[in-house]
Residue frames as qw, qx, qy, qz and C-alpha x, y, z in Angstrom:
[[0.125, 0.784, 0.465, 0.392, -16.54, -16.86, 8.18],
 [0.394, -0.914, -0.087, 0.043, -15.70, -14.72, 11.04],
 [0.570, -0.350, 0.327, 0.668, -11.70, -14.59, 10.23],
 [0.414, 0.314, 0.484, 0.704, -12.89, -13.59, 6.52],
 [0.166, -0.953, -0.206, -0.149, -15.09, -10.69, 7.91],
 [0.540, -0.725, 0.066, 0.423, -11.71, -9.57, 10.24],
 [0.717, 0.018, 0.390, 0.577, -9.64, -9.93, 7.05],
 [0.094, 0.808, 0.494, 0.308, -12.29, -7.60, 5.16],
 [0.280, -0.955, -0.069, 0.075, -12.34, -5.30, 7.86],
 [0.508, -0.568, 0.382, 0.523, -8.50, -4.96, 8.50],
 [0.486, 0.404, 0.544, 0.553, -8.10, -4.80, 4.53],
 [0.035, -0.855, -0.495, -0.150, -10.57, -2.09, 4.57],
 [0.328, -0.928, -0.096, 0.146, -8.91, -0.13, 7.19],
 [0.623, -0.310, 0.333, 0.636, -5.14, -0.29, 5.24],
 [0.381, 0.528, 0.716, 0.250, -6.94, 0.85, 2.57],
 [0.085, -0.930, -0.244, -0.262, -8.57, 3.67, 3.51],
 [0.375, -0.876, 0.140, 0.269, -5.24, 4.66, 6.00],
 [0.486, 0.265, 0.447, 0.703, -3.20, 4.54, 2.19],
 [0.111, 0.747, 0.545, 0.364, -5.63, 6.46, 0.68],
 [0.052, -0.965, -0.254, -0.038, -5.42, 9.14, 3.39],
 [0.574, -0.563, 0.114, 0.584, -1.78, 8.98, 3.74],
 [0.518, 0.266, 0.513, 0.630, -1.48, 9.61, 0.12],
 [0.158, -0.811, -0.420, -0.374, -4.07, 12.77, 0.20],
 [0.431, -0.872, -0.120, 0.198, -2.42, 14.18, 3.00],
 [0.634, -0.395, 0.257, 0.613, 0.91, 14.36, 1.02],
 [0.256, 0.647, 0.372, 0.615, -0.43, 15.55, -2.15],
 [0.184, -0.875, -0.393, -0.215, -2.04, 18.26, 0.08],
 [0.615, -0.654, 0.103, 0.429, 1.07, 19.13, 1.90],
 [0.595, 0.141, 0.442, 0.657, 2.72, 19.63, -1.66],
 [0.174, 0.638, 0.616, 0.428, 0.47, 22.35, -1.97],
 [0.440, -0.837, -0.077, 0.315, 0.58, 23.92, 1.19],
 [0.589, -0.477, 0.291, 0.584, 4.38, 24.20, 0.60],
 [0.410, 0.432, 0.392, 0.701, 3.38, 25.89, -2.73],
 [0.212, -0.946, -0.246, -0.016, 1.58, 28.99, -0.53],
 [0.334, -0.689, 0.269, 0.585, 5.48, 30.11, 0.38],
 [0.138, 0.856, -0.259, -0.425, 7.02, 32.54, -1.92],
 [0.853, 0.306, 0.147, 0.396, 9.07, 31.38, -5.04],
 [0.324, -0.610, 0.292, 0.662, 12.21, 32.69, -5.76],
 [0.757, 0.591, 0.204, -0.189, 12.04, 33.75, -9.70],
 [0.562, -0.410, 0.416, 0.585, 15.01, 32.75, -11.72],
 [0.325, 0.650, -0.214, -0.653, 15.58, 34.78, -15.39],
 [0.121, 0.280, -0.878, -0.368, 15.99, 31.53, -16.80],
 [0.589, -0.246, -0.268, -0.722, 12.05, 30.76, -16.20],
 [0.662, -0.154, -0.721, 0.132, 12.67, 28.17, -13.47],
 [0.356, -0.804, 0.192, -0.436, 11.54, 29.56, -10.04],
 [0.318, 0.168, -0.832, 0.422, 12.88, 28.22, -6.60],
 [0.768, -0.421, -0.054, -0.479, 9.93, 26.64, -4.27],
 [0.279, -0.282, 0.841, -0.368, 9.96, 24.12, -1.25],
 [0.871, 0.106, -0.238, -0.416, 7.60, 21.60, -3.23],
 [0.338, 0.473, -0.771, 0.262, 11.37, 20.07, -4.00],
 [0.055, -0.380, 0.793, -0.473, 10.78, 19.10, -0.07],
 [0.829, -0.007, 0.228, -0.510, 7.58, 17.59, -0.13],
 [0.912, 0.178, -0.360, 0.078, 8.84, 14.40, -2.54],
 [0.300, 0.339, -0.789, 0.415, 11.84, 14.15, -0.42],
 [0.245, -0.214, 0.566, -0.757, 9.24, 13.71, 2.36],
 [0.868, 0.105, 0.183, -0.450, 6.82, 11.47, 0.98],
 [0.688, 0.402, -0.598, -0.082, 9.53, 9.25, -0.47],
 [0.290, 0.305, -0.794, 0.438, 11.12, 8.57, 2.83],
 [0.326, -0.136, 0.661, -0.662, 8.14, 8.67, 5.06],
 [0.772, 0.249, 0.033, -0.584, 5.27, 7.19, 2.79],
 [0.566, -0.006, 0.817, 0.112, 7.61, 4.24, 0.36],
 [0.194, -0.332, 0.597, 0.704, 7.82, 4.49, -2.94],
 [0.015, 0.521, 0.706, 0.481, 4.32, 3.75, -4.41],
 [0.171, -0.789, -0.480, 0.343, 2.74, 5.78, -2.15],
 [0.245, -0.565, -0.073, 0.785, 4.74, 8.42, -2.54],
 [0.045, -0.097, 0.619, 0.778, 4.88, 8.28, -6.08],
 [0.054, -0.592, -0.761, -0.262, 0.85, 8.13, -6.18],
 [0.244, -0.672, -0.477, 0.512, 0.92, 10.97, -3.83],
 [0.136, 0.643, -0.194, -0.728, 2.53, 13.74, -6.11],
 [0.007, -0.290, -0.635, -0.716, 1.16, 11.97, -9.42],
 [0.096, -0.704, -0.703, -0.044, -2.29, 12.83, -7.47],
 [0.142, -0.728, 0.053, 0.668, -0.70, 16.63, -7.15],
 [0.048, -0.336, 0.270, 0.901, -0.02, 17.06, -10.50],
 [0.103, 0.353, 0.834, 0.412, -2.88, 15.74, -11.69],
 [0.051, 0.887, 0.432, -0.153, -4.82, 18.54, -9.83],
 [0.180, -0.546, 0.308, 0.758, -2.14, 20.85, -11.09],
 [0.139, -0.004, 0.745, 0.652, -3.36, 19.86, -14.77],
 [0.010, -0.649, -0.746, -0.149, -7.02, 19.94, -14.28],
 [0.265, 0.642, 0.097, 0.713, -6.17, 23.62, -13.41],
 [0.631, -0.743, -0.216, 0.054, -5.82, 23.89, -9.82],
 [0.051, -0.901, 0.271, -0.336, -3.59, 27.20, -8.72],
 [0.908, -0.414, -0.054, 0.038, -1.22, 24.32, -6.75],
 [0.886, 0.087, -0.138, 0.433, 2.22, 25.59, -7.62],
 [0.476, -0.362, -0.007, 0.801, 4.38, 27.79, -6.39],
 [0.015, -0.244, 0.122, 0.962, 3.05, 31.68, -7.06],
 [0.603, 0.429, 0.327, -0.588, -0.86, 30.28, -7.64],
 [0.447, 0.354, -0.617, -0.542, 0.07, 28.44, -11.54],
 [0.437, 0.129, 0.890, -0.009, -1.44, 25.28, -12.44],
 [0.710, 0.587, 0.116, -0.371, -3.14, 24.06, -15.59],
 [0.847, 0.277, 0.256, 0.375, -1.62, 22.04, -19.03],
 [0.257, 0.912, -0.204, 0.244, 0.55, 25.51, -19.47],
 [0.531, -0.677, 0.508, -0.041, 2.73, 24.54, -16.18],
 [0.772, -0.246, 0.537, 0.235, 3.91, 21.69, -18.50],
 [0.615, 0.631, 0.204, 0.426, 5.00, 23.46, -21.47],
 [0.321, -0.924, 0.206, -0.005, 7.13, 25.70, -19.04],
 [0.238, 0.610, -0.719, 0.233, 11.07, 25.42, -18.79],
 [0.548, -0.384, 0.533, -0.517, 10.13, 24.16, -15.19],
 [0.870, 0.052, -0.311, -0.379, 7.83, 21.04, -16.67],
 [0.785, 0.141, -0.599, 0.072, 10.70, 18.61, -16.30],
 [0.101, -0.269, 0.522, -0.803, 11.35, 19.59, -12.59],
 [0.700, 0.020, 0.192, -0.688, 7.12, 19.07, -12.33],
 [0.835, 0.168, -0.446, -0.274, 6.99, 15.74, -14.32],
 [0.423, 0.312, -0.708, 0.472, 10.11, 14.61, -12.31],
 [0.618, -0.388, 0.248, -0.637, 7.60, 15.18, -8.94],
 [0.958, -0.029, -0.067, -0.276, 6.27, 11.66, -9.08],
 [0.725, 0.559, -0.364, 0.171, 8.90, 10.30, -10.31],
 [0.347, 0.514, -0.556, 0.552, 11.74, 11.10, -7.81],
 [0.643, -0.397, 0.309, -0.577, 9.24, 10.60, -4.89],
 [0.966, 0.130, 0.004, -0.225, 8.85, 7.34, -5.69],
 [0.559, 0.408, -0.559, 0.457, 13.24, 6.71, -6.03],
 [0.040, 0.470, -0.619, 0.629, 13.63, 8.37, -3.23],
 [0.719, -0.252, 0.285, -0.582, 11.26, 5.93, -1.40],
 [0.980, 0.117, -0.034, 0.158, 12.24, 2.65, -2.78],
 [0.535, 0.614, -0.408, 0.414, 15.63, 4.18, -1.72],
 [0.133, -0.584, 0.373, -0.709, 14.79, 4.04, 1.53],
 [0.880, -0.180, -0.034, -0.438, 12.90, 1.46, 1.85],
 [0.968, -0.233, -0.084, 0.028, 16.20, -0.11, 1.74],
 [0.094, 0.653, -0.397, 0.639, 18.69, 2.11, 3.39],
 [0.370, -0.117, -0.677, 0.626, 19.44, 1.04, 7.22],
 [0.259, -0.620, -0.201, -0.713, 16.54, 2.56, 9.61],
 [0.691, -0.428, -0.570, 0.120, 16.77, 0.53, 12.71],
 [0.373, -0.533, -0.407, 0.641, 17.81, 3.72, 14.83],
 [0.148, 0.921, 0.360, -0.030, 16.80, 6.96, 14.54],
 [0.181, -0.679, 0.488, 0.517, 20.53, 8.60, 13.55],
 [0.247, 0.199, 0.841, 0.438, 20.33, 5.48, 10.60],
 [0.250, 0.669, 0.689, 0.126, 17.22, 6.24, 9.66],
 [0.132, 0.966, 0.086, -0.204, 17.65, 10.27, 9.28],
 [0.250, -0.568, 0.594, 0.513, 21.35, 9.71, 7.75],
 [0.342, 0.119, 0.860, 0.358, 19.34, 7.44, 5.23],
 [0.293, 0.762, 0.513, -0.266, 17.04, 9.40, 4.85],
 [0.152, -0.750, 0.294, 0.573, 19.70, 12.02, 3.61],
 [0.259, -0.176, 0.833, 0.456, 21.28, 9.72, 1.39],
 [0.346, 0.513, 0.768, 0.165, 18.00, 8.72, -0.27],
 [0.055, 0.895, 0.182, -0.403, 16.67, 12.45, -0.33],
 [0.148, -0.605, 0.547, 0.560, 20.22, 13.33, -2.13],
 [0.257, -0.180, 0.743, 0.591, 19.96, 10.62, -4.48],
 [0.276, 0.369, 0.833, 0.308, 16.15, 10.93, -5.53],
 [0.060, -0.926, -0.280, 0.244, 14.67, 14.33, -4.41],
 [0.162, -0.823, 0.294, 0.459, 18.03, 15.79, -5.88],
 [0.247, -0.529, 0.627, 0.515, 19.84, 13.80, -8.40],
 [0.174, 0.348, 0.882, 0.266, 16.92, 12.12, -10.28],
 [0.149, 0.798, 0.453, -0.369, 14.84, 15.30, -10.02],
 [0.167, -0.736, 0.312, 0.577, 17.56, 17.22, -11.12],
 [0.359, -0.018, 0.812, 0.460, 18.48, 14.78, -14.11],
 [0.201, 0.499, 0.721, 0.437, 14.80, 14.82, -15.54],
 [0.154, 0.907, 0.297, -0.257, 14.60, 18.67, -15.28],
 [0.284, -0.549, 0.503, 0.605, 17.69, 19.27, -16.98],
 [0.289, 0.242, 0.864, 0.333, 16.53, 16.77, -19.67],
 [0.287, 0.756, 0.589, 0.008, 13.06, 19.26, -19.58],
 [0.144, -0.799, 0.092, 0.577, 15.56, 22.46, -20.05],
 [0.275, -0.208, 0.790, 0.507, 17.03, 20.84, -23.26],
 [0.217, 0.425, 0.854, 0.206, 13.23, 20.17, -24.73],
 [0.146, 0.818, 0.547, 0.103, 11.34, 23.01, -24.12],
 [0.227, -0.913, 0.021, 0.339, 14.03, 25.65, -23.25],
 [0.685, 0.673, -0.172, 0.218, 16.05, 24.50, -26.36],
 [0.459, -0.784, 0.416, 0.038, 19.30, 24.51, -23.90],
 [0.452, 0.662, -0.595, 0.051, 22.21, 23.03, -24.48],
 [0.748, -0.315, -0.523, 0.258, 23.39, 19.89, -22.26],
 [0.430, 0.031, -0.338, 0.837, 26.53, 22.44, -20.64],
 [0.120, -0.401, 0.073, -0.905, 24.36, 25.63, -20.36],
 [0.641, -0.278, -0.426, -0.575, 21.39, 23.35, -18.89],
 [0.753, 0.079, -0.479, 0.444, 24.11, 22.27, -16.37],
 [0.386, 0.206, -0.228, 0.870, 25.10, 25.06, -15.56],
 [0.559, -0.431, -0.219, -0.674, 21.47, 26.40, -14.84],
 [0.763, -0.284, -0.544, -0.203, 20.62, 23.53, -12.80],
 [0.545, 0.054, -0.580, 0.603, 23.20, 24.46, -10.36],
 [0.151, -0.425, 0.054, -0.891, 21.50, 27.26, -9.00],
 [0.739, -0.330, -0.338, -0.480, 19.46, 24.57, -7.48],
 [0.700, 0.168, -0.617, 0.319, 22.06, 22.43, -5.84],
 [0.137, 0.235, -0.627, 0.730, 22.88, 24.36, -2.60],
 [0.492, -0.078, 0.221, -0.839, 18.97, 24.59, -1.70],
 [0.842, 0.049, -0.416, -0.340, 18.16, 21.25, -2.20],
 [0.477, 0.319, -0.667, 0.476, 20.93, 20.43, -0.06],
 [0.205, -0.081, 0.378, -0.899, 19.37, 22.39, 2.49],
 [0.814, -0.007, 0.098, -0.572, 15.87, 20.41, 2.25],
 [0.754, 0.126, -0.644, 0.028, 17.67, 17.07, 1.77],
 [0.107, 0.215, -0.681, 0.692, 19.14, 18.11, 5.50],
 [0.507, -0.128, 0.234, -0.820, 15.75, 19.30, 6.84],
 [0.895, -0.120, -0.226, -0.367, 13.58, 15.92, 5.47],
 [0.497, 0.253, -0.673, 0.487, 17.00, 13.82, 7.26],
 [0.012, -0.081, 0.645, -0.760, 15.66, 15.65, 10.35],
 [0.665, -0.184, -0.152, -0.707, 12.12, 15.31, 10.09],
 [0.930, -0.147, -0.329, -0.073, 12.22, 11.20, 9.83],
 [0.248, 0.319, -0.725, 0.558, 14.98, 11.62, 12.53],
 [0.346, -0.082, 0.448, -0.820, 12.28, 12.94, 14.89],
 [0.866, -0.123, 0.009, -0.485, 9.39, 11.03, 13.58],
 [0.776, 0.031, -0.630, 0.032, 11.62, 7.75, 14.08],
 [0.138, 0.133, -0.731, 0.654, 12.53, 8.83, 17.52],
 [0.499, -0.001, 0.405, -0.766, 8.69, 9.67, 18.39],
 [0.798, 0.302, -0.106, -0.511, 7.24, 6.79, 16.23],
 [0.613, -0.486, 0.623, -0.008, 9.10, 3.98, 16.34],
 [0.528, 0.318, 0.787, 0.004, 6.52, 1.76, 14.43],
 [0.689, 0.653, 0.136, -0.284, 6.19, 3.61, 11.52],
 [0.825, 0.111, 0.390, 0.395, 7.54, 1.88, 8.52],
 [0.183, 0.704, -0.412, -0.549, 10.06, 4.65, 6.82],
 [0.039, 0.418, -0.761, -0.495, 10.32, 3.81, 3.31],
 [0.768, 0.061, -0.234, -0.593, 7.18, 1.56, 3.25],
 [0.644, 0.025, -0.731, 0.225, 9.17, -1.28, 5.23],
 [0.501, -0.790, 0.099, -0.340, 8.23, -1.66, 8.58]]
């Protein structure tokens, strides 16, 4: 009886330290909407959201992460001011942008089950994998299903929608580096924490 009470408890307490890891990344997604967008004339801005999924994919593990920014855009739909330049509401997904926003969840969630099984066992591995993952889900799966949302609601061509999308490329680069160095540092100060949702 007393092992199934410990189980309980320890259940209890993975539970609730999910729960807040998830809540603390949505909430960071938000934060990281308070800096400036950059507006492009093609109705897509430039923000550092982008850096939050690269950052919950690699530090949180692919459900998590991916529960973390569906629980961002879901306050973004219910009409919480959460993106980049104060927008939010069911308009933010009838935007050029949308597929970029839908793609949130989504690419968190690659780029975490990319990591989860990417080499981590030293803290140079584990922030070079991090890259790699960052590159291929925070960038090339984000990228993929906003193109796809440039074609739907921005009527775009594949080539021109291409050609757009680049505008993104170098600055994504640039936050694929940065989240590379984050889980450098938190694997050098943290040992024990499980990048990628693997400990």
């Amino acid at each position: 009886m007393k092992d199934l009470r410990n189980m309980h408890a320890a259940l209890n307490r993975h539970s609730a330290h999910a729960i807040t890891q998830v809540a603390l990344f949505a909430a960071l997604t938000a934060v990281l909407g308070l800096i400036p967008k950059v507006d492009l004339p093609f109705g897509v801005p430039i923000t550092l959201q982008s850096l939050a999924v690269m950052l919950a994919g690699c530090l949180l593990g692919g459900w998590r992460a991916f529960q973390a920014l569906a629980l961002f855009l879901l306050a973004v739909a219910v009409g919480l001011p959460l993106l980049s330049g104060g927008r939010g509401g069911l308009g933010a997904f009838a935007a050029p942008s949308a597929g970029y926003l839908v793609g949130f969840a989504l690419a968190a969630g690659a780029t975490g089950f990319i990591m989860g099984w990417l080499p981590r066992s030293t803290p140079r591995r584990a922030g070079i994998s991090a890259f790699i993952a960052s590159a291929a889900g925070g960038l090339v799966l984000l990228h993929a299903v906003g193109i796809g949302g440039l074609m739907w609601l921005a009527d775009m061509p594949l080539k021109q929608a291409l050609m757009v999308d680049m505008a993104f490329v170098p600055g994504d680069l640039i936050k694929c580096a940065v989240c590379a160095a984050v889980v450098h540092t938190v694997a050098k100060a943290l040992p024990d924490w499980p990048l990628g949702g693997r400990a």
